[in-house]
KELUMDO-768238 format. One record per residue (C-alpha): residue number from 0; residue in three letters; chain; x, y, z. Coordinates in steps of 0.05 Angstrom, whole numbers, always signed. Each point is the difference from the previous one (the first is absolute). Layout:
KELUMDO-768238
<pt NUM; "Ala"; "A"; <X; Y; Z>>
...
end
This chain:
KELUMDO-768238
<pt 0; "Unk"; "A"; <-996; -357; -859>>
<pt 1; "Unk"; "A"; <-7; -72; +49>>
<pt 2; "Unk"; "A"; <+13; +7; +65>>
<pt 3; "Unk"; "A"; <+60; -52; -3>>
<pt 4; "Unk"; "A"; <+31; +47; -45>>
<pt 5; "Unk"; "A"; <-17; +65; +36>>
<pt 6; "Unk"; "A"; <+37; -40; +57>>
<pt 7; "Unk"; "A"; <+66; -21; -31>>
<pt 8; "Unk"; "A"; <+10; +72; -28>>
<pt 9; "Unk"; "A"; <-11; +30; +78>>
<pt 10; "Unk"; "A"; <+50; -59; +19>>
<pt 11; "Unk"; "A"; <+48; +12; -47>>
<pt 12; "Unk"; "A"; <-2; +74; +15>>
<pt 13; "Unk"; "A"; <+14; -12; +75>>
<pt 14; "Unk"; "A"; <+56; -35; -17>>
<pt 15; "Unk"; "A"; <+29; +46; -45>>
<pt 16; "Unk"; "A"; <-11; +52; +56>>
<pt 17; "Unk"; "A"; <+39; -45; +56>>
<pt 18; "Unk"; "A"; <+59; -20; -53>>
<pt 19; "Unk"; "A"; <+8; +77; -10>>
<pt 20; "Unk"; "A"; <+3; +23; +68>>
<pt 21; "Unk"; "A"; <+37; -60; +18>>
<pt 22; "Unk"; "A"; <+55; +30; -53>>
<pt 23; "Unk"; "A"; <-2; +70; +15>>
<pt 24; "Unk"; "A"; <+15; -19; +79>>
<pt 25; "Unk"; "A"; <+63; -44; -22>>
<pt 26; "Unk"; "A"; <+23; +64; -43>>
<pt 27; "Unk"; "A"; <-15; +45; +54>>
<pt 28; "Unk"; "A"; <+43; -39; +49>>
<pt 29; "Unk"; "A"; <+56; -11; -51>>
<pt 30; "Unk"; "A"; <-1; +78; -7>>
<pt 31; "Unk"; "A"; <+8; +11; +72>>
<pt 32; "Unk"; "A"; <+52; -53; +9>>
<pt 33; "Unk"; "A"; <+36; +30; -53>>
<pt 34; "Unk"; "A"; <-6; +75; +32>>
<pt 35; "Unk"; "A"; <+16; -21; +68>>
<pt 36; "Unk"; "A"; <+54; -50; -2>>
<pt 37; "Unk"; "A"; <+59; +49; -20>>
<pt 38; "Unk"; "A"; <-3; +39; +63>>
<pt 39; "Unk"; "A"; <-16; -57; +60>>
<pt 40; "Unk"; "A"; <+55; -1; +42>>
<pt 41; "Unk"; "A"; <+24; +67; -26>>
<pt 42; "Unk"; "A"; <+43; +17; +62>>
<pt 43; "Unk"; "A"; <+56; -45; +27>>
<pt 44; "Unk"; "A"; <-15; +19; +69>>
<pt 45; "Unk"; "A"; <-88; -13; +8>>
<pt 46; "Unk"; "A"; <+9; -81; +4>>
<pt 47; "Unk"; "A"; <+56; +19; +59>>
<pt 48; "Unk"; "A"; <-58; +46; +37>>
<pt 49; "Unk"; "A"; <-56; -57; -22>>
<pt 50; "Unk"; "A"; <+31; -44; +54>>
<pt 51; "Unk"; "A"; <+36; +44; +48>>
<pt 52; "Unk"; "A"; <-30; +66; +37>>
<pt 53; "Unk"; "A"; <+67; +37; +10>>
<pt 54; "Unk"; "A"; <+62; +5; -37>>
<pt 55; "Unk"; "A"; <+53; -42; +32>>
<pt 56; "Unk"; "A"; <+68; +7; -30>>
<pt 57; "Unk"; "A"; <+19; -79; +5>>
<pt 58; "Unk"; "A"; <-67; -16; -22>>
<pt 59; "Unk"; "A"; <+3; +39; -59>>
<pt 60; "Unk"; "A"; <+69; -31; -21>>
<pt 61; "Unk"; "A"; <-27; -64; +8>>
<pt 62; "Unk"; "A"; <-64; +18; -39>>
<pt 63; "Unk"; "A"; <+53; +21; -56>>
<pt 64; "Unk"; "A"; <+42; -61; +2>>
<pt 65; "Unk"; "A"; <-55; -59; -2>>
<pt 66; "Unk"; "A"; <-75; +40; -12>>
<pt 67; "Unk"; "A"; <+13; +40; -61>>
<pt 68; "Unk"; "A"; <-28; -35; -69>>
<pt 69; "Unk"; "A"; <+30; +2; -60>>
<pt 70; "Unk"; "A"; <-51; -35; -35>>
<pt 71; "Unk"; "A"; <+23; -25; -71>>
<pt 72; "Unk"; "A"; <+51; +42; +2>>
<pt 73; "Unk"; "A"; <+45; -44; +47>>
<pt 74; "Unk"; "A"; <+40; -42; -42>>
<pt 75; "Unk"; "A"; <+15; +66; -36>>
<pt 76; "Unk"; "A"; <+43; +42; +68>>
<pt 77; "Unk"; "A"; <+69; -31; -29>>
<pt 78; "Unk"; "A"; <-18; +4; -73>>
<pt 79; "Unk"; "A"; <+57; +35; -41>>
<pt 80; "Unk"; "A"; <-54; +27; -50>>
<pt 81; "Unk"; "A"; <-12; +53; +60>>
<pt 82; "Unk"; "A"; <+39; +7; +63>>
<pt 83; "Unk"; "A"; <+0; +75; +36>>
<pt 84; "Unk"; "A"; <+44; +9; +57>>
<pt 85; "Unk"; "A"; <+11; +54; +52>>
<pt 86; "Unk"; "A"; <+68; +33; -17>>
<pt 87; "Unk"; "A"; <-13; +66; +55>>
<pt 88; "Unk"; "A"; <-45; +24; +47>>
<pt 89; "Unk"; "A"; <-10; +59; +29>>
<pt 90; "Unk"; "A"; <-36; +35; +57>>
<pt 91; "Unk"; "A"; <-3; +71; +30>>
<pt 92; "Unk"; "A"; <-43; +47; +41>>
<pt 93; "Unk"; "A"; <-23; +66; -37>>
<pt 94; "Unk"; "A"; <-28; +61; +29>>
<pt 95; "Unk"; "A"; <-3; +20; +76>>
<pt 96; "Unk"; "A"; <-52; +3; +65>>
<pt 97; "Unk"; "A"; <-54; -53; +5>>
<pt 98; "Unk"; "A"; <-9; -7; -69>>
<pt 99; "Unk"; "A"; <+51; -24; -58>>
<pt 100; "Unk"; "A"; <+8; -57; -50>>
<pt 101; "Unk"; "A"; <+37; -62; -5>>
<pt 102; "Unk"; "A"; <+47; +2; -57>>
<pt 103; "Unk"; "A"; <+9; -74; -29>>
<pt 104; "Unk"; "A"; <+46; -6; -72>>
<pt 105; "Unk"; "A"; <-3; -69; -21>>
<pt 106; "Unk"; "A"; <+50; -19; -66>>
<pt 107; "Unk"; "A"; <-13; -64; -30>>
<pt 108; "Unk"; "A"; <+40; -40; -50>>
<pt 109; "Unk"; "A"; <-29; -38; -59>>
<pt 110; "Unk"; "A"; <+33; -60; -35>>
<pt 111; "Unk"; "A"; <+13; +17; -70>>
<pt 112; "Unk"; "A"; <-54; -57; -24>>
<pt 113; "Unk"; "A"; <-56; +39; +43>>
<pt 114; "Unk"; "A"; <+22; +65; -38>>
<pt 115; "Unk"; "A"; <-1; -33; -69>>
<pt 116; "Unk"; "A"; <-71; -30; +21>>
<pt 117; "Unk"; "A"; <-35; +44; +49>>
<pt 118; "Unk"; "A"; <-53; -17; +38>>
<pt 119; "Unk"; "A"; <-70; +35; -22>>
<pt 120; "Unk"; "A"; <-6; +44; +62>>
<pt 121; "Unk"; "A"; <+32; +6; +73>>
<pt 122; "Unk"; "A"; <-12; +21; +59>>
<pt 123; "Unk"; "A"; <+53; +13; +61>>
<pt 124; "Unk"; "A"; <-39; -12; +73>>
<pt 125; "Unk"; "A"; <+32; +25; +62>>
<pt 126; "Unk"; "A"; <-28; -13; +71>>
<pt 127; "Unk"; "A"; <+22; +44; +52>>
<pt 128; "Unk"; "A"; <-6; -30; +74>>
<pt 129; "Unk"; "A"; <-20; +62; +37>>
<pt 130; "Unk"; "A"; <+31; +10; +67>>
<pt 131; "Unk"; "A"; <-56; +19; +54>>
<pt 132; "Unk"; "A"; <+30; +77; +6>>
<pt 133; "Unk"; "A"; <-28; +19; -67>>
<pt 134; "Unk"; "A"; <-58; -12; -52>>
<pt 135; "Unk"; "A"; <-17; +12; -67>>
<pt 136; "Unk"; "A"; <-75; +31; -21>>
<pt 137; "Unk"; "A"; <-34; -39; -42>>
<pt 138; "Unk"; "A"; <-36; +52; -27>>
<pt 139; "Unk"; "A"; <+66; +33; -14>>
<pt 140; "Unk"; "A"; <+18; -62; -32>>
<pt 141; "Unk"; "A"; <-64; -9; -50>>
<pt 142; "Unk"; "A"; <+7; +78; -21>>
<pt 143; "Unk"; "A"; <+69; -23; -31>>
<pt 144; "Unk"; "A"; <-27; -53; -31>>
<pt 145; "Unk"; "A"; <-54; +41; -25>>
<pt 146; "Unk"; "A"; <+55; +47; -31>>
<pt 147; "Unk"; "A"; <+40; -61; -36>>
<pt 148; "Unk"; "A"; <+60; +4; +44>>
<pt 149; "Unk"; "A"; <-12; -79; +38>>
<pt 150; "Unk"; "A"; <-27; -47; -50>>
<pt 151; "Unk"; "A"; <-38; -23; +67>>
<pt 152; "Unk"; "A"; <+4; +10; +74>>
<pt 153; "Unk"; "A"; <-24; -33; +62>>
<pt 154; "Unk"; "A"; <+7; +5; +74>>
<pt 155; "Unk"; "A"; <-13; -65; +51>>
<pt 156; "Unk"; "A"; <+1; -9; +73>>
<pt 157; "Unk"; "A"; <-11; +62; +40>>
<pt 158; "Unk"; "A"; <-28; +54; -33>>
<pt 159; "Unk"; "A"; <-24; +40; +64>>
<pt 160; "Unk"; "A"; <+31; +63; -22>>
<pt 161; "Unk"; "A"; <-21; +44; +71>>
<pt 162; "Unk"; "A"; <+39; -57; +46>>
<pt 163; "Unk"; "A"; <+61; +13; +33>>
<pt 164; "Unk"; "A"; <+63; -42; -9>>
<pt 165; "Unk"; "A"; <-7; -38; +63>>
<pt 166; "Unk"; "A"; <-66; -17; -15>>
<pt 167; "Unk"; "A"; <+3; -16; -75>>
<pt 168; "Unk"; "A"; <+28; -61; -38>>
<pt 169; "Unk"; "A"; <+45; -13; -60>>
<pt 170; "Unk"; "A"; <-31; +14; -62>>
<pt 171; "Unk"; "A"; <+21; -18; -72>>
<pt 172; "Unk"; "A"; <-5; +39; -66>>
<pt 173; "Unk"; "A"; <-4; -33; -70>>
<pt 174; "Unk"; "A"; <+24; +50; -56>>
<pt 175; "Unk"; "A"; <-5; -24; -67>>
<pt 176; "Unk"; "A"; <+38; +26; -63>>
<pt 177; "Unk"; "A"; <+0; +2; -74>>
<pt 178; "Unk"; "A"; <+70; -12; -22>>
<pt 179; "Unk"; "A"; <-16; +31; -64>>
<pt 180; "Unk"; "A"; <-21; +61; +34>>
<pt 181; "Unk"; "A"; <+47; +11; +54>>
<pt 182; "Unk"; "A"; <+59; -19; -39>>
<pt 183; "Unk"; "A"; <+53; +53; +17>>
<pt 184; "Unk"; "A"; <+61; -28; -41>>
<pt 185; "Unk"; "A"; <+8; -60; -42>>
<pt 186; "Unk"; "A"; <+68; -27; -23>>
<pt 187; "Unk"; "A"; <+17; -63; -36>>
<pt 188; "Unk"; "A"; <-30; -42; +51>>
<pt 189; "Unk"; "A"; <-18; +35; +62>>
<pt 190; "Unk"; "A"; <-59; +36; +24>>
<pt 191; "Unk"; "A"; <-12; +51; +57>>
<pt 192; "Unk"; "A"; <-63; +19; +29>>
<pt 193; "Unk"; "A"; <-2; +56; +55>>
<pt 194; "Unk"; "A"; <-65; +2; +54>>
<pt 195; "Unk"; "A"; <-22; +54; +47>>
<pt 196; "Unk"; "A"; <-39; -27; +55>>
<pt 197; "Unk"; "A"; <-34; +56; +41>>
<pt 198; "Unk"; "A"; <-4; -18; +72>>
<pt 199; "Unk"; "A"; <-23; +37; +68>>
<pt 200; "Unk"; "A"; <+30; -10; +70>>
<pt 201; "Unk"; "A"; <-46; -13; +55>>
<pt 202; "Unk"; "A"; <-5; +27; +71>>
<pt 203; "Unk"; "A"; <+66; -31; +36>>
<pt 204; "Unk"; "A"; <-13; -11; +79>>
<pt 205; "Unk"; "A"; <+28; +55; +52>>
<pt 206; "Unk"; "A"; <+72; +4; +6>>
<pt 207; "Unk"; "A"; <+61; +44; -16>>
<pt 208; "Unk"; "A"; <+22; +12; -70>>
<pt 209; "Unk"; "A"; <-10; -43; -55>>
<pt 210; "Unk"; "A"; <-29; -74; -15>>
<pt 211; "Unk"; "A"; <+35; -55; -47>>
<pt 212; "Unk"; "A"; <-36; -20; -54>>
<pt 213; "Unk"; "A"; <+44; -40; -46>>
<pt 214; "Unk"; "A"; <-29; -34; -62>>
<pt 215; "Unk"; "A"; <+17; -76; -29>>
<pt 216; "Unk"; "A"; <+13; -5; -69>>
<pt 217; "Unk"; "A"; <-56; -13; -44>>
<pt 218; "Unk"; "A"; <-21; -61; -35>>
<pt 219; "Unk"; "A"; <-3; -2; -69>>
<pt 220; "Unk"; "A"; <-34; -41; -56>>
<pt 221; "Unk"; "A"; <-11; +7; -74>>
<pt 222; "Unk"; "A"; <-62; -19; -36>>
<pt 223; "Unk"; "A"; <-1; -13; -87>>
<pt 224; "Unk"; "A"; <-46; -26; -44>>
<pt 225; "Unk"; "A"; <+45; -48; -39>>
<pt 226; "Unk"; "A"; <-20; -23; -75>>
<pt 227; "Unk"; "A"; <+5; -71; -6>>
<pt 228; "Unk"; "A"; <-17; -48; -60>>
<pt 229; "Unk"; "A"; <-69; -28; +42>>
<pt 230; "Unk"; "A"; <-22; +71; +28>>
<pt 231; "Unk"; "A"; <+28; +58; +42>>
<pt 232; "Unk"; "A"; <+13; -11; +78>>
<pt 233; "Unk"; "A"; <+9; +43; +50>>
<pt 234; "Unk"; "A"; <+68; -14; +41>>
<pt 235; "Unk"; "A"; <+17; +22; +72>>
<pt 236; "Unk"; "A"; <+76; +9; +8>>
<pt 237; "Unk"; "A"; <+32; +12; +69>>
<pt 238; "Unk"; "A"; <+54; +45; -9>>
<pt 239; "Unk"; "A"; <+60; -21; +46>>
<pt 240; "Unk"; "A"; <+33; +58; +45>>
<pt 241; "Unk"; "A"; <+65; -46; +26>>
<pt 242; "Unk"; "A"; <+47; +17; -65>>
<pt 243; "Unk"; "A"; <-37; +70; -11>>
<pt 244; "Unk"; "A"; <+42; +60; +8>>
<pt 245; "Unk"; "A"; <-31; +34; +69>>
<pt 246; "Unk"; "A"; <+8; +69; +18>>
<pt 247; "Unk"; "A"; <-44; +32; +61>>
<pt 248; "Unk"; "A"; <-52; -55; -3>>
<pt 249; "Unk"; "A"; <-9; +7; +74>>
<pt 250; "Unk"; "A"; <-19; +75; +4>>
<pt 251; "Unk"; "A"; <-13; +30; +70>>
<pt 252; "Unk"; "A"; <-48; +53; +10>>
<pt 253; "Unk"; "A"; <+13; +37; +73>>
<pt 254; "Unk"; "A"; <-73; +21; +18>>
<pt 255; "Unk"; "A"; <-3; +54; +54>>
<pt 256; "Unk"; "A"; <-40; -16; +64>>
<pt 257; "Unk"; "A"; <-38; +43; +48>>
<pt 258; "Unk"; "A"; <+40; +20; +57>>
<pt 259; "Unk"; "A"; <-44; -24; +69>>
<pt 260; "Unk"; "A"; <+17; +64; +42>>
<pt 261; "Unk"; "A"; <-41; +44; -51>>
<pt 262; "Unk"; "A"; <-59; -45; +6>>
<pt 263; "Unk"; "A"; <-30; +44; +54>>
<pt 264; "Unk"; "A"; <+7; +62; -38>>
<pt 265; "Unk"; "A"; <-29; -21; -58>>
<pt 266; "Unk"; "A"; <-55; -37; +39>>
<pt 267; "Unk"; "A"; <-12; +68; +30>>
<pt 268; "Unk"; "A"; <-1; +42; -68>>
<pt 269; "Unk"; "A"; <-45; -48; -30>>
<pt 270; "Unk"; "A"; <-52; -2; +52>>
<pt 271; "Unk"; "A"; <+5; +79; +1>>
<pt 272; "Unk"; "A"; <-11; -3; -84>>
<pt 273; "Unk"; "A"; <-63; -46; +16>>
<pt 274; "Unk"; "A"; <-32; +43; +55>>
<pt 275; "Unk"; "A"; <+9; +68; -40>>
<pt 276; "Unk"; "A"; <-21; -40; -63>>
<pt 277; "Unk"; "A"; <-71; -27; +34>>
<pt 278; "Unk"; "A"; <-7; +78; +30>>
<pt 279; "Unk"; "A"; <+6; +33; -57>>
<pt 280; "Unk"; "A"; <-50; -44; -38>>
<pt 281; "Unk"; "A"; <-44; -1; +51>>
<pt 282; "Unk"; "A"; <+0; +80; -6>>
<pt 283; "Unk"; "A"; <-12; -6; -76>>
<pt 284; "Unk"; "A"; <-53; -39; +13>>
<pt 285; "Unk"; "A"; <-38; +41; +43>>
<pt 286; "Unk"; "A"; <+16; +66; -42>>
<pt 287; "Unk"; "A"; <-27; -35; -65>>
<pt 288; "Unk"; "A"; <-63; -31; +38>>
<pt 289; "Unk"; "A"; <-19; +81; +29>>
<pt 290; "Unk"; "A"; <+11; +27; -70>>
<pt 291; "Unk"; "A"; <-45; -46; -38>>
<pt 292; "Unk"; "A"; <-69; +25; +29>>
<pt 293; "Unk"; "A"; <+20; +68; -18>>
<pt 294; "Unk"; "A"; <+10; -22; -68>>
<pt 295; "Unk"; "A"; <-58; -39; -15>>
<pt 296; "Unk"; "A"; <-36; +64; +26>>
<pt 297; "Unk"; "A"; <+38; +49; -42>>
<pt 298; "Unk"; "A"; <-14; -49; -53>>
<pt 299; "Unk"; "A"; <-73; -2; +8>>
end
């Protein structure tokens, strides 16, 4: 074999190898790009927190009204083809003591078009503005989602779950649900989903009797995959509250404070706890550290 020839089969060889990696890096990105771009911007609320530290109330409306996207799906929000509305919502406090849930029922009506041609899948998102005198666990949160009752859950803003009220801020929780899941009833065109949001009081400041925490009424979106001729979109509806039946959207929860003339009392019992505590492990201590020698000699 000439060396010219030897030469233009190690070129060509080179070249084959570049091409080929050159290919498998374009199919490799188109993979990822593919995998990934479903779930960016998954939660309504994260471009809100990308810009703003704490959760502001007239910020947030405003970051409703002008920020949120709806992508391609914007010439679609008055379409008759698919047009859910809020009929009812409403809101409750279950349980008792520092820990309970947040009852929301949400009904919403469906043209008869969107019932004869239904969307692929939906989704109902609900964003609940936190007032400072209570939190939800995120934790908490995941172990639902874990056991299929949110589709998806989130908390932003303060998440400092040891603070006390006057030291914490607002914080915000982003529940997502299956509508196919948490269906509860389903007539000719209306649909009622029911969510259970556990949430924990925090420490109120010192005072006499009981603390006002009153919720505002959550805001509430809906999220479908639409099949259209070209290719399936996802669409972002806002789902208006003014013509919406209300009942107890505002729920108050009355959380008890400590009373300031029995701070000295308990200031005293604790310290006592503490002191007896420290003696008493002290005295372990020193019983475990004289029986030891003995034991290594009875042991040897």
């Amino acid at each position: 074999m000439e060396l010219h020839e030897l030469l233009a089969r190690c070129s060509t060889l080179v070249i084959a190898v570049i091409l080929i990696a050159r290919i498998s890096s374009c199919l490799n990105t188109a993979v990822l790009s593919e995998v990934h771009a479903p779930y960016v911007d998954n939660y309504v609320s994260k471009s809100y927190f990308n810009k703003h530290d704490n959760l502001v109330d007239s910020k947030f409306e405003d970051f409703i009204a002008h920020d949120i996207l709806y992508g391609a799906c914007e010439s679609l929000q008055g379409n008759v083809e698919f047009s859910p509305k809020l009929s009812a919502l409403h809101g409750k406090l279950i349980g008792e003591g520092s820990h309970r849930r947040l009852s929301s029922t949400l009904r919403l009506k469906m043209s008869s078009e969107s019932i004869s041609r239904p969307p692929k899948s939906c989704e109902v998102i609900i964003v609940e503005r936190l007032p400072s005198g209570v939190f939800a666990d995120p934790f908490e949160l995941q172990h639902l989602v874990q056991r299929g009752v949110f589709r998806d859950a989130a908390v932003f803003g303060d998440t400092n779950l040891e603070l006390p009220s006057f030291l914490s801020n607002h914080s915000l929780v982003e529940v997502h649900l299956e509508v196919g899941t948490n269906l509860t009833s389903q007539q000719k065109d209306e649909l009622e989903i029911h969510m259970e949001l556990p949430l924990h009081a925090r420490y109120q400041p010192l005072g006499h009797g009981f603390s006002r925490v009153q919720f505002a009424s959550p805001d509430l979106f809906l999220r479908c995959n639409i099949e259209r001729k070209e290719d399936d979109t996802g669409c972002l509806f806002l789902l208006d509250k003014q013509n919406a039946e209300s009942i107890d959207t505002h729920p108050v929860w009355e959380v008890p404070c400590g009373n300031r003339e029995h701070t000295e009392v308990v200031s005293a019992f604790t310290f006592i706890s503490a002191v007896l505590s420290a003696l008493l492990i002290i005295v372990a201590s020193i019983k475990y550290s004289d029986n030891a020698p003995s034991n290594i000699l009875k042991q040897s």
